[in-house]
DSSP file (Angstrom, degrees, kcal/mol; ACC not computed):
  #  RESIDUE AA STRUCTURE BP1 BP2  ACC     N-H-->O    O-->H-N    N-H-->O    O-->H-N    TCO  KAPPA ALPHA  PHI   PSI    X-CA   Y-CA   Z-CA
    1    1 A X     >        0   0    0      0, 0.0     4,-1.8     0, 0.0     5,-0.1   0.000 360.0 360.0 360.0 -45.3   25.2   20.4   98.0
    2    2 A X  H  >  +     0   0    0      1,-0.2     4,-2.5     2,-0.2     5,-0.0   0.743 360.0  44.4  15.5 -86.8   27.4   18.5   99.9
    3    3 A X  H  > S+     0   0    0      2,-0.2     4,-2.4     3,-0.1     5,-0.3   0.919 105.1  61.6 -54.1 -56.2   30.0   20.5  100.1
    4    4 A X  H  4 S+     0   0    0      1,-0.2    -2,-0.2     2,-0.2     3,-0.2   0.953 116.0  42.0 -49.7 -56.7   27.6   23.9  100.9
    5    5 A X  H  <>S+     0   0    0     -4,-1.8     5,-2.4     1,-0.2     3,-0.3   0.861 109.4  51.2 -63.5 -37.4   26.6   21.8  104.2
    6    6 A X  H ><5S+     0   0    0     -4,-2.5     3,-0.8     1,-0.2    -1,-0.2   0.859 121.0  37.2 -66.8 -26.3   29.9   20.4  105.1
    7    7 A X  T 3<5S+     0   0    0     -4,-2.4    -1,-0.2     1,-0.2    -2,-0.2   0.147 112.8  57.1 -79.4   5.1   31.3   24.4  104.8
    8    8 A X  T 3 5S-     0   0    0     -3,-0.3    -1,-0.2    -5,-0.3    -2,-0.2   0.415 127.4-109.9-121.6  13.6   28.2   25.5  106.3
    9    9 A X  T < 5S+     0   0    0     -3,-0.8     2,-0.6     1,-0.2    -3,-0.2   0.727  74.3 132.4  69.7  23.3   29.1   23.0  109.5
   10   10 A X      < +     0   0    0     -5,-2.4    -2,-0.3     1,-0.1    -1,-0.2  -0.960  24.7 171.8-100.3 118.2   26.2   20.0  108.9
   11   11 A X        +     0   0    0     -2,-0.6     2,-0.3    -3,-0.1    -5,-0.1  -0.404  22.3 141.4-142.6  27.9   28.7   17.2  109.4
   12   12 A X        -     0   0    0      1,-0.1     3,-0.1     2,-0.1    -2,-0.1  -0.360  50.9-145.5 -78.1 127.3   25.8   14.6  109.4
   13   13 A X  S    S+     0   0    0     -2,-0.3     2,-0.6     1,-0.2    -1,-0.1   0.961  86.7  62.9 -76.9 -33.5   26.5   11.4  107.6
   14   14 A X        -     0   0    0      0, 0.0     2,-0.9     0, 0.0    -1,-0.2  -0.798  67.0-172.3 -15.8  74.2   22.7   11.0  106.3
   15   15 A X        -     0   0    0     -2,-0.6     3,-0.1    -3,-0.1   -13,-0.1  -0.835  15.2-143.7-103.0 134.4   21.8   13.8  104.1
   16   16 A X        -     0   0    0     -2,-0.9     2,-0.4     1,-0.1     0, 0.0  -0.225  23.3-114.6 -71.0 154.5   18.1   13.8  103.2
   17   17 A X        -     0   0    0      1,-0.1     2,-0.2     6,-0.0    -1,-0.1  -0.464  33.8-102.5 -87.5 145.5   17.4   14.7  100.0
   18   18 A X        -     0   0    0     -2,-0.4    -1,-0.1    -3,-0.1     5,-0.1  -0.325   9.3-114.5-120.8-153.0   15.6   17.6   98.9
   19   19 A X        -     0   0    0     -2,-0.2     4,-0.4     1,-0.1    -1,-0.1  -0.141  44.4-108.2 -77.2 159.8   12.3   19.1   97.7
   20   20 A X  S  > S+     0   0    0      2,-0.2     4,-1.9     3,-0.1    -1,-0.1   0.959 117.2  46.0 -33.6 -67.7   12.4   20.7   94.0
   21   21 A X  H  > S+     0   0    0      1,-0.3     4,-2.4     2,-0.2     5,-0.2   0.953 110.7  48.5 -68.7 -48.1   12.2   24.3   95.5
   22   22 A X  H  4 S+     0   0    0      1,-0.2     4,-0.4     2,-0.2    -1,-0.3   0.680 108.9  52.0 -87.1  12.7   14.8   24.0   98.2
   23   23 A X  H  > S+     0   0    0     -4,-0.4     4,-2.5     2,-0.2    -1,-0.2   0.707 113.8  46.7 -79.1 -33.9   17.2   22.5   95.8
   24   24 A X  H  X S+     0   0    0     -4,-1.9     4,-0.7     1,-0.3     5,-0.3   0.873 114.2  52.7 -70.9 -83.3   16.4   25.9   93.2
   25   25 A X  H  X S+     0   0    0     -4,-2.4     4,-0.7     1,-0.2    -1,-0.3   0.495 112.1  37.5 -58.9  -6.3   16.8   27.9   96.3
   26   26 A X  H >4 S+     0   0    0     -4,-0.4     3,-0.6    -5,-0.2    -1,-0.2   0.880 114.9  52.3 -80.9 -60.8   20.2   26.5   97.2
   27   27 A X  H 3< S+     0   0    0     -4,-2.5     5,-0.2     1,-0.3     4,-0.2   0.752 109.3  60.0 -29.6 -69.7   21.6   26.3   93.3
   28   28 A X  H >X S+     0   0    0     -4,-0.7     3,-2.5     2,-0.2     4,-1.8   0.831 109.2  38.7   7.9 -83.5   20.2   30.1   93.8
   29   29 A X  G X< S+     0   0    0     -4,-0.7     3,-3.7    -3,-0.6     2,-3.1   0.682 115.8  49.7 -57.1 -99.8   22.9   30.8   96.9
   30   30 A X  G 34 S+     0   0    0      1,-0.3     4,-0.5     2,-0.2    -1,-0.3  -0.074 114.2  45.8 -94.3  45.1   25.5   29.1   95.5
   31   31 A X  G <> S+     0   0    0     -2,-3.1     4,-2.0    -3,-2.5    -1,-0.3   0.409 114.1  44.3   6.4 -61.2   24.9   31.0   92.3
   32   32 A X  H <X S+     0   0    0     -3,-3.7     4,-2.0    -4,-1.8    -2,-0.2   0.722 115.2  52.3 -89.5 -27.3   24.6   34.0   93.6
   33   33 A X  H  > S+     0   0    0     -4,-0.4     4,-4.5     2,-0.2     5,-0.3   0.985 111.0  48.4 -85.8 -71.5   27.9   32.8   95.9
   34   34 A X  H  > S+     0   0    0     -4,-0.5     4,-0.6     2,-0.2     5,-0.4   0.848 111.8  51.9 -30.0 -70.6   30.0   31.8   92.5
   35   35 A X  H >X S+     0   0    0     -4,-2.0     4,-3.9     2,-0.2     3,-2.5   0.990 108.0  49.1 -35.1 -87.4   29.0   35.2   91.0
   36   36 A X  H 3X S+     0   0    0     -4,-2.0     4,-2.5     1,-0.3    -2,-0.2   0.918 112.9  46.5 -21.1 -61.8   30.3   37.2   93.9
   37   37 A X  H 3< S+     0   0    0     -4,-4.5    -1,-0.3     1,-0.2    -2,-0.2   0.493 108.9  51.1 -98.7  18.7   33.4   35.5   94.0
   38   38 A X  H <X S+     0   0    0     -3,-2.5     4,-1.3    -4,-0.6    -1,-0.2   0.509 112.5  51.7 -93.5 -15.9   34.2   35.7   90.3
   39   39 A X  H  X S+     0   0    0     -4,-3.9     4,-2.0    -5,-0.4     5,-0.4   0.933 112.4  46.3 -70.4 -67.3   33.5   39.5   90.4
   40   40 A X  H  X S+     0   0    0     -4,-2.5     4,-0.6     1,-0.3    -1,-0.3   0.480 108.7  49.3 -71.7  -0.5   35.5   39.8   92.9
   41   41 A X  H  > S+     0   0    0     -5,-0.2     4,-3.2     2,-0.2     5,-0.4   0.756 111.3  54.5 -44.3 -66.7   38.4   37.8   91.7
   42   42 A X  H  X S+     0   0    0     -4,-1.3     4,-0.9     1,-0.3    -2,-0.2   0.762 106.5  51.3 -57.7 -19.0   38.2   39.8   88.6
   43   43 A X  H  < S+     0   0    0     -4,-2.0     4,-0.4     2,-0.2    -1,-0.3   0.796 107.6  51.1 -82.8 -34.3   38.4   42.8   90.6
   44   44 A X  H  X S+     0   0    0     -4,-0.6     4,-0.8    -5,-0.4     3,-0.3   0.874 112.0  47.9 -62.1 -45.5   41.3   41.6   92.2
   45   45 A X  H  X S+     0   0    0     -4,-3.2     4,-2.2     1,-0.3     5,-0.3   0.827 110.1  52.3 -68.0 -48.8   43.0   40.7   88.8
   46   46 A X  H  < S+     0   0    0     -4,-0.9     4,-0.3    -5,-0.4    -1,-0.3   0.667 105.3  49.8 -62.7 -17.2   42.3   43.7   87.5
   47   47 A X  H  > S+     0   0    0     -4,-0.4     4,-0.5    -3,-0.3    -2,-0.2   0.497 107.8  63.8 -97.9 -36.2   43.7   45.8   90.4
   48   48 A X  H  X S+     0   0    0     -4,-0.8     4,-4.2     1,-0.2    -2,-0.2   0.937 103.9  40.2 -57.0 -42.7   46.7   43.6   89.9
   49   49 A X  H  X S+     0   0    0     -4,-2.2     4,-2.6     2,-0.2     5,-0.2   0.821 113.5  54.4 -91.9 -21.2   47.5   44.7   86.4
   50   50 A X  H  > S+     0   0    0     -4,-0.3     4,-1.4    -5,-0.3    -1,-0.2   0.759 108.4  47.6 -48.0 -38.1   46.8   48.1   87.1
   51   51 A X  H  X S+     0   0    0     -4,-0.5     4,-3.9     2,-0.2     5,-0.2   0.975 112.8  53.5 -56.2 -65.0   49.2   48.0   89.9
   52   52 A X  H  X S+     0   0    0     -4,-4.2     4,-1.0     1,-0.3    -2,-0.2   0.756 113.0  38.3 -23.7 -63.0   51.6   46.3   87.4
   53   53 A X  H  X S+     0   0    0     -4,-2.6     4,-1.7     2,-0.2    -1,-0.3   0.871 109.3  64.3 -68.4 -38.0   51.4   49.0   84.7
   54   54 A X  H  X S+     0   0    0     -4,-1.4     4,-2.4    -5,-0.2     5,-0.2   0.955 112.3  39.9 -45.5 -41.3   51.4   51.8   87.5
   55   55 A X  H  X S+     0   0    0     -4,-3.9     4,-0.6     1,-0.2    -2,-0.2   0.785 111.1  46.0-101.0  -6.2   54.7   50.6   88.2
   56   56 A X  H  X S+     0   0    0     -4,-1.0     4,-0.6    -5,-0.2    -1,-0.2   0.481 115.1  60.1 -76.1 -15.1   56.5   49.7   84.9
   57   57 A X  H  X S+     0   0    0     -4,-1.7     4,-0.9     2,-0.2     3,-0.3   0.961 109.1  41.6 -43.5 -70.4   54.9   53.4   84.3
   58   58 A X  H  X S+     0   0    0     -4,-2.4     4,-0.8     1,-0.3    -2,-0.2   0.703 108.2  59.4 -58.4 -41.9   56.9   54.6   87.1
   59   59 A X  H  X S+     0   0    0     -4,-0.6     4,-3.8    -5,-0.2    -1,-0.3   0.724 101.4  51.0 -51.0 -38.7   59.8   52.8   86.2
   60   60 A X  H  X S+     0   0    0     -4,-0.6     4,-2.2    -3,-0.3    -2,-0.2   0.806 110.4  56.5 -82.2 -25.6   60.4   54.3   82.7
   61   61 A X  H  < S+     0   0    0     -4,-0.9     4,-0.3     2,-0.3    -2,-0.2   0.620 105.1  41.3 -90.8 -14.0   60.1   57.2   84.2
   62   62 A X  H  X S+     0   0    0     -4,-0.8     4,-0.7     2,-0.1     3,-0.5   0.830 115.6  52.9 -92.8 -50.7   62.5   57.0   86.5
   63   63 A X  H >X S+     0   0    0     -4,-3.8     3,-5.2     1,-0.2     4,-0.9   0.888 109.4  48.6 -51.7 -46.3   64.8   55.3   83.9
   64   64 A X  H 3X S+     0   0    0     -4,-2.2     4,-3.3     1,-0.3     3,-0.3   0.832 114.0  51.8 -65.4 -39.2   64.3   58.4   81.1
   65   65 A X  H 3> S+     0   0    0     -3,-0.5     4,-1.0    -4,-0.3    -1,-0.3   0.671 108.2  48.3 -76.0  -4.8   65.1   60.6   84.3
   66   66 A X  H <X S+     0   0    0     -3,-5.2     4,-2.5    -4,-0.7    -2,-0.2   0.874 113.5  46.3 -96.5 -14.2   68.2   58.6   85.0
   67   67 A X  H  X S+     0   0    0     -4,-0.9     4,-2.3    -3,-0.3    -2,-0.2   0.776 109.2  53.0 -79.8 -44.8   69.3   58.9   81.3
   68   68 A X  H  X S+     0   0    0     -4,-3.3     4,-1.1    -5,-0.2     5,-0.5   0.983 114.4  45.2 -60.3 -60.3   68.5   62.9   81.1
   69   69 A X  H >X S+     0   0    0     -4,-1.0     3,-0.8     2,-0.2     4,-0.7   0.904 114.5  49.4 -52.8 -44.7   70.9   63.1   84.4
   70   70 A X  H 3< S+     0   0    0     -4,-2.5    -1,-0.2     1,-0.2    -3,-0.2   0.940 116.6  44.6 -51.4 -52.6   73.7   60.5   82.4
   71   71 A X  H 3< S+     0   0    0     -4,-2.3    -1,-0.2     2,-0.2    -2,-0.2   0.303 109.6  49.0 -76.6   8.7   73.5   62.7   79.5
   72   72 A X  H <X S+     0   0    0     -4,-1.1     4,-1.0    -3,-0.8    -2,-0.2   0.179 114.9  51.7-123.7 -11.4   73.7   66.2   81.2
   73   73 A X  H  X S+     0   0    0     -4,-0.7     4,-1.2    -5,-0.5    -2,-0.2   0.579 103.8  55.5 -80.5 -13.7   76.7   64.7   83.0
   74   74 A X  H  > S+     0   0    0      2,-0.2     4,-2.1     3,-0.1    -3,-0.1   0.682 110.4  44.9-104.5 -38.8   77.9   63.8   80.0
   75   75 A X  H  > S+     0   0    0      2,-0.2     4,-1.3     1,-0.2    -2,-0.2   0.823 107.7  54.4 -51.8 -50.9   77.7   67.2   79.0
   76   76 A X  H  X S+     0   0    0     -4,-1.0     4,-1.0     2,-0.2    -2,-0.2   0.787 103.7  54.7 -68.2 -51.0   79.0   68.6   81.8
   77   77 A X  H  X S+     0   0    0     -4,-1.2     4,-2.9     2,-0.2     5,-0.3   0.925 106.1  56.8 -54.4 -51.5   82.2   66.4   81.6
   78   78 A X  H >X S+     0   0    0     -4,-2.1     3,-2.0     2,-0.2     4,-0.7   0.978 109.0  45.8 -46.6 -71.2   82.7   67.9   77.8
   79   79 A X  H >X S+     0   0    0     -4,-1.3     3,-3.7     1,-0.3     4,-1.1   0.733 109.7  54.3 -58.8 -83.7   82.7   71.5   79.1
   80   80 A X  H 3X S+     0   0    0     -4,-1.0     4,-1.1     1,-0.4    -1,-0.3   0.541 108.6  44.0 -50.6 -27.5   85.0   70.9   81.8
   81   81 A X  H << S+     0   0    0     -4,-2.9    -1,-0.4    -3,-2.0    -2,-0.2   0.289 113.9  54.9-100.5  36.9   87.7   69.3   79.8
   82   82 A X  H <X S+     0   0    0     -3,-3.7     4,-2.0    -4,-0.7    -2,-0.2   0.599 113.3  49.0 -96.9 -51.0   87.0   72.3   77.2
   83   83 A X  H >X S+     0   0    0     -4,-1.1     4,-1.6    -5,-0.3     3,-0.9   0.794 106.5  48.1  -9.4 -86.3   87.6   74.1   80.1
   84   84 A X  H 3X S+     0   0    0     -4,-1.1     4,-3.0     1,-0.4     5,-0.3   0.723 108.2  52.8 173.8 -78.7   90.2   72.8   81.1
   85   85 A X  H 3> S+     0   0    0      2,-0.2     4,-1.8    -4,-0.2    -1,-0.4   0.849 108.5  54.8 -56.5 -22.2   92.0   72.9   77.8
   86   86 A X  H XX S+     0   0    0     -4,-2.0     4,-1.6    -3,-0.9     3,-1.2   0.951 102.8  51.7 -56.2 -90.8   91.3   76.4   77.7
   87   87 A X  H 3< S+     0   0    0     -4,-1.6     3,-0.2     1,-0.2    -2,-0.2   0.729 110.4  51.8 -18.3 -46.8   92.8   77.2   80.9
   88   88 A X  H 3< S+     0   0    0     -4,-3.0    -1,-0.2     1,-0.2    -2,-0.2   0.991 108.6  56.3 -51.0 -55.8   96.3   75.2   79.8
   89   89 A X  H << S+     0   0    0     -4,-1.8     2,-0.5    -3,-1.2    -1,-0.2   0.520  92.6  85.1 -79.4  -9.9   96.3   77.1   76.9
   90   90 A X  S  < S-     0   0    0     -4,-1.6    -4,-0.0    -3,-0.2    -1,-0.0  -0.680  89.7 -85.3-104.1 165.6   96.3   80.1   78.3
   91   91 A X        -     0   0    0     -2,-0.5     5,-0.3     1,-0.1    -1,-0.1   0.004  50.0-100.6 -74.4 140.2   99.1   82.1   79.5
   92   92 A X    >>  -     0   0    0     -4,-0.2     4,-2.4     3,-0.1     3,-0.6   0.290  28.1-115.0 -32.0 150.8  100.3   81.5   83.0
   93   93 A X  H 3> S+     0   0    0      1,-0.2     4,-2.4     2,-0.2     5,-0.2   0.938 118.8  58.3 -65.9 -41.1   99.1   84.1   85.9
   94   94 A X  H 3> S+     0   0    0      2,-0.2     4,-1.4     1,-0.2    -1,-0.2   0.729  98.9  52.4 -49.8 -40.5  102.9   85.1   86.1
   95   95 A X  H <> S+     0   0    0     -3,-0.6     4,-2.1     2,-0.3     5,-0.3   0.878 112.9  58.2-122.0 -73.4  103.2   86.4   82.1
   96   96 A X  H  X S+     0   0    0     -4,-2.4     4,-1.0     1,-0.3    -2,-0.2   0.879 109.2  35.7 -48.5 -55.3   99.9   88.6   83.2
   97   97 A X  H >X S+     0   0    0     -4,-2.4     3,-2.3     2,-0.2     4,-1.1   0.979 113.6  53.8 -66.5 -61.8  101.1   90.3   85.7
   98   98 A X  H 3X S+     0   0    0     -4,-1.4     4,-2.1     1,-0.3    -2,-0.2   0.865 112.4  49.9 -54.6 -43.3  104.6   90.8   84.3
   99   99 A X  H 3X S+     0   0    0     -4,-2.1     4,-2.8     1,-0.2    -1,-0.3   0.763 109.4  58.1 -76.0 -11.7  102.6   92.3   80.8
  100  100 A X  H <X S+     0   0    0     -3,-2.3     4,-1.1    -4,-1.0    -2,-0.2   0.790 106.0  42.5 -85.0 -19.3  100.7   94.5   83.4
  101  101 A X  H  X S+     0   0    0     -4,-1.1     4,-2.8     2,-0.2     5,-0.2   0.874 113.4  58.4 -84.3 -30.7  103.6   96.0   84.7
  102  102 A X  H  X S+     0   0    0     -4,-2.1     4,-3.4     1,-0.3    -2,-0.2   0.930 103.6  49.9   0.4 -89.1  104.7   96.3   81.2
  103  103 A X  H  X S+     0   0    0     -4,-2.8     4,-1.4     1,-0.2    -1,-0.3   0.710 106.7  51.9 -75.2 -16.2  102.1   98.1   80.3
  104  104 A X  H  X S+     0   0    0     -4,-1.1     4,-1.4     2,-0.2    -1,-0.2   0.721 110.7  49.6 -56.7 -27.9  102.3  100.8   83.3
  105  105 A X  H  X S+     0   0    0     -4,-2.8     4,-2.3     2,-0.2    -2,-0.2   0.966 109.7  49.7 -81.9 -42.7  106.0  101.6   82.5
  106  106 A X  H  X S+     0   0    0     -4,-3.4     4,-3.3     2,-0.2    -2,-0.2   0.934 116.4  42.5 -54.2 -54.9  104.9  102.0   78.9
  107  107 A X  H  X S+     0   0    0     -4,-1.4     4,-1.3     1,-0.2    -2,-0.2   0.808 114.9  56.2 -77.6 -23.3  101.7  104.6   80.4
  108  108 A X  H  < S+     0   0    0     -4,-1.4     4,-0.4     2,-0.2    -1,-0.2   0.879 108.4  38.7 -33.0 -66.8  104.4  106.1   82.6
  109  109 A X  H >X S+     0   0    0     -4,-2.3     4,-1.7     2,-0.2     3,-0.9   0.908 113.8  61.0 -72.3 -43.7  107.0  107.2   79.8
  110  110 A X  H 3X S+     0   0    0     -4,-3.3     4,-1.4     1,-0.3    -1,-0.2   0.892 109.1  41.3 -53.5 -45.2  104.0  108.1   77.8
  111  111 A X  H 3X S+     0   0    0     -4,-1.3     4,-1.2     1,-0.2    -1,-0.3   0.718 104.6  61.5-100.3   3.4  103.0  110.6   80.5
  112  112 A X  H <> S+     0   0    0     -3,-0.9     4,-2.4    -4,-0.4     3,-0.3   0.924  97.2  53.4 -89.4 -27.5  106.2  112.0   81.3
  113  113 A X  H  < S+     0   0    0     -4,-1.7    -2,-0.2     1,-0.2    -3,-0.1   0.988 111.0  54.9 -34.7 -43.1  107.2  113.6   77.7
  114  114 A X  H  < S+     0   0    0     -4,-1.4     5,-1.0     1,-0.2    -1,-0.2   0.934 113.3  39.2 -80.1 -34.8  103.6  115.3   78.2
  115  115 A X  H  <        0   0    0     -4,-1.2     5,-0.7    -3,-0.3    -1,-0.2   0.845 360.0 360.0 -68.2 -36.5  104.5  117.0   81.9
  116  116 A X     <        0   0    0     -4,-2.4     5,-0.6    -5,-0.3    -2,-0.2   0.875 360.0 360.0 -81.4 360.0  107.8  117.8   80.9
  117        !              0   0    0      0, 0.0     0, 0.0     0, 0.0     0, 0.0   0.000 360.0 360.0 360.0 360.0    0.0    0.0    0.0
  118  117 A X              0   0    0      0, 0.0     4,-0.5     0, 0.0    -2,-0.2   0.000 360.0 360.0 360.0   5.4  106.2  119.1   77.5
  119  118 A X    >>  +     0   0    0     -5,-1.0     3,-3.0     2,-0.2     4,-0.5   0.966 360.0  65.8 -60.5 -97.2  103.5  121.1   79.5
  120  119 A X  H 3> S+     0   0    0     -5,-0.7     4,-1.2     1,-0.4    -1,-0.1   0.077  97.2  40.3 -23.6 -48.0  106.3  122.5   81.5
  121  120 A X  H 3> S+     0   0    0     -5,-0.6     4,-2.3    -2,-0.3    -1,-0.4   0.724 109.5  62.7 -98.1 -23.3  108.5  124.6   79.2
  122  121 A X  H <4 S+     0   0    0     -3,-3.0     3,-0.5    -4,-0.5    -1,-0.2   0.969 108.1  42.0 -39.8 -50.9  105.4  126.1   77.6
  123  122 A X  H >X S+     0   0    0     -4,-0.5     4,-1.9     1,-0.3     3,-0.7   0.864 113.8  56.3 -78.1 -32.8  104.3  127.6   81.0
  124  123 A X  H 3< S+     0   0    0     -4,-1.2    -1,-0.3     1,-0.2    -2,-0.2   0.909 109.3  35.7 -68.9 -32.4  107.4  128.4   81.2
  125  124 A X  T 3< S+     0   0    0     -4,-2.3    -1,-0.2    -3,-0.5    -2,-0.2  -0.008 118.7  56.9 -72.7  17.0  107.9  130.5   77.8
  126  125 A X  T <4 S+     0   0    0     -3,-0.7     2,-0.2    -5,-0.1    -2,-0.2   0.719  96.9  59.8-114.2 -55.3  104.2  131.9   78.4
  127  126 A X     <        0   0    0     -4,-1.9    -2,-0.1     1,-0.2    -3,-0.1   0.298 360.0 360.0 -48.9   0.6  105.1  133.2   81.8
  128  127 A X              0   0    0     -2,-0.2    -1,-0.2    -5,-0.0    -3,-0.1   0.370 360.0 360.0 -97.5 360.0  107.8  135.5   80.2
């Protein structure tokens, strides 16, 4: 009671005592006071660890996402030196081109034996 007056400003050195009823009706208040501020404590507390878990939530979920992106890098680095080995292993741009010309002198001689052997038919038909 004390206390409730000195927080409530009564800064009187003399407090008279009181009746039955207004002693119930203070116990009452600070009752009612006590209550209030364990709910809301508890609310507080509760709001805390909610936070908490929202954000170790958030957290795994951003680690799992950094672990799909580490392993799909990881991935990606394998094809590229398969790549990579591919590319060595195959033959040089120079060696292509040099078998493409190849192969046009090759379709070249093919088609002249077939003009030149056109030719002397039309000519022994025209006769």
């Amino acid at each position: 009671m004390r206390t409730k007056m000195r927080i409530m400003g009564f800064r009187g050195t003399v407090i008279k005592p009181l009746n039955e009823e207004a002693a119930a009706e203070l116990g009452a208040e600070l009752l009612g006071e006590a209550t209030i501020f364990i709910v809301g404590g508890g609310c507080l507390v509760l709001e805390y660890w909610r936070h908490q878990m929202q954000q170790r939530h958030k957290e795994e979920e951003q680690q799992a996402a950094w672990n799909a992106l580490q392993d799909e890098v990881g991935r990606l680095a394998l094809t590229l030196e398969a790549l990579q080995a591919q590319v060595q292993v195959a033959p040089p741009q120079a060696a292509l081109e040099e078998l493409r010309a190849e192969v046009r002198e090759v379709r070249a001689q093919l088609a002249r034996p077939a003009t030149q052997a056109v030719a002397p038919q039309a000519v022994s038909s025209s006769k």
